[in-house]
VEXTORVEX-725172 format. One record per atom (N, C-alpha, C): residue in three letters; x, y, z. Coordinates in pm, whole numbers, plus 50000, padded with zeros to 5 digits. Layout:
residues N
alaXYZ...
//
This chain:
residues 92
unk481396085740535unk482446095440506unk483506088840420unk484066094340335unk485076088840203unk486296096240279unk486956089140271unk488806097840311unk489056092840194unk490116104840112unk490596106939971unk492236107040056unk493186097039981unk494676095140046unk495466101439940unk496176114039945unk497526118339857unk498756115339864unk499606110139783unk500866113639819unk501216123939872unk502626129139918unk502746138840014unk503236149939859unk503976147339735unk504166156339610unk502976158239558unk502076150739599unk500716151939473unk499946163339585unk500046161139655unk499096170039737unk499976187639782unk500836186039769unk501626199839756unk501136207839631unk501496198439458unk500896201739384unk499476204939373unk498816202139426unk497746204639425unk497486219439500unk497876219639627unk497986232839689unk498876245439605unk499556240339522unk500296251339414unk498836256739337unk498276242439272unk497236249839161unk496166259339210unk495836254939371unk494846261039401unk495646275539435unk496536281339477unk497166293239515unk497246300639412unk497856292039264unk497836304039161unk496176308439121unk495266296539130unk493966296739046unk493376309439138unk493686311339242unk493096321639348unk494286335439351unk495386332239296unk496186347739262unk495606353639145unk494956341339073unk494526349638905unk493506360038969unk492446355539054unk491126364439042unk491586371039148unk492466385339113unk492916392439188unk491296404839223unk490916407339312unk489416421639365unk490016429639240unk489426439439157unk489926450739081unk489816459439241unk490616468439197unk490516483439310unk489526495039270unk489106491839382unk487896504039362unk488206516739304unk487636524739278unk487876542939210unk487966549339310unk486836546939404unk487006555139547unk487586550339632unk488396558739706unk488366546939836unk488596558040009unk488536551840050unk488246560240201unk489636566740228unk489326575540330unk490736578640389unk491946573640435unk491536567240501unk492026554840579unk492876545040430unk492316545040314unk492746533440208unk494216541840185unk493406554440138unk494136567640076unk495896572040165unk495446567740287unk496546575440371unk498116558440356unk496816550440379unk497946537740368unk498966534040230unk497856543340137unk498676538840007unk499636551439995unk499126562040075unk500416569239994unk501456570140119unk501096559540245unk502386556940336unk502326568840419unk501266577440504unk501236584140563unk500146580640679unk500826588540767unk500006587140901unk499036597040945unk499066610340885unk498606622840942unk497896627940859unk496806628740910unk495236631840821unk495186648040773unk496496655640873unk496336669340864unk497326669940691unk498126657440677unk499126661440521unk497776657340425unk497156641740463unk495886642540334unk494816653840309unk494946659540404unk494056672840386unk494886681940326unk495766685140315unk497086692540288unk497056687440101unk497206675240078unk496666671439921unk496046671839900unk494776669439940unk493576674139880unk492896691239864unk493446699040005unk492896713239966unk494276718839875unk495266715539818unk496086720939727unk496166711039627unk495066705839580unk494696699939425unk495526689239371unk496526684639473unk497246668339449unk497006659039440unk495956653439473unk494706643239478unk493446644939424unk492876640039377unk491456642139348unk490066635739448unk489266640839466unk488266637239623unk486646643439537unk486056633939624unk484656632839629unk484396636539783unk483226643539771unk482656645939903unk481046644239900unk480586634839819unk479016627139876unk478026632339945unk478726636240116unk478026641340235unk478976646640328unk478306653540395unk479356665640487unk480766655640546unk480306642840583unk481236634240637unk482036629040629unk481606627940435unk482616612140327unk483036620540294unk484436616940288unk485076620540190unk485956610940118unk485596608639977unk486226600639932unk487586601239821unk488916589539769unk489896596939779unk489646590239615unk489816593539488unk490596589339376unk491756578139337unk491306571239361unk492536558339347unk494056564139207unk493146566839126unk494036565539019unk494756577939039unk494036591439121unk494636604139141unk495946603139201unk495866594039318unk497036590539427unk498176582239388unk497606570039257unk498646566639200unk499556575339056unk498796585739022unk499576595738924unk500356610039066unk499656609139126unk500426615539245unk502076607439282unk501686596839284unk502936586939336unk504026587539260unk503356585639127unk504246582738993unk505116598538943unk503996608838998unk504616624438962unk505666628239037unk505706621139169unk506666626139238unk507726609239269unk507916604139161unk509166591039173unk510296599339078unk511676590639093unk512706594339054unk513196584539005unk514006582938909unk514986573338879unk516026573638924unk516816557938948unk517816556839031unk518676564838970unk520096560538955unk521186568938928unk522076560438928unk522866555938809unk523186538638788unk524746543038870unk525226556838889unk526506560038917unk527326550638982unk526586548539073unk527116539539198unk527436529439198unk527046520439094unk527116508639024unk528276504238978
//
């Protein structure tokens, strides 16, 4: 067995390079994604409001099989973005 000895800066650095080299290869986000993805990203708890966006055309959904139903990633983030506001510097 080889033991490799670091300084205590060299070996921090080292744990820097490996953290960014593993922030670069960020997963892409899927197109679909489950309910469960769908409800967390748009910060809701109640399956009866995601049904509520999806049967009044706010979201976009796949339905596969009687069971899946799947949610539009990019639908939920132009959903997000349709309903943001800009601050209001007044207060400032």
């Amino acid at each position: 067995m080889e033991v490799i000895c670091l300084e205590e800066a060299a070996f921090y650095a080292l744990i820097e390079k490996v953290v960014d080299r593993l922030g670069d290869k960020k997963k892409p986000e899927d197109k679909w994604i489950s309910g469960k993805e769908a409800m967390q990203k748009l910060r809701i708890t109640s399956t009866t409001t995601l049904q509520n966006l999806r049967d009044t055309g706010k979201v976009r959904f796949s339905q596969p099989s009687k069971k899946i139903i799947l949610y539009d990633a990019d639908s939920i983030n132009d959903y997000l973005n349709d309903n943001s506001y800009e601050t209001n510097d007044k207060w400032i």
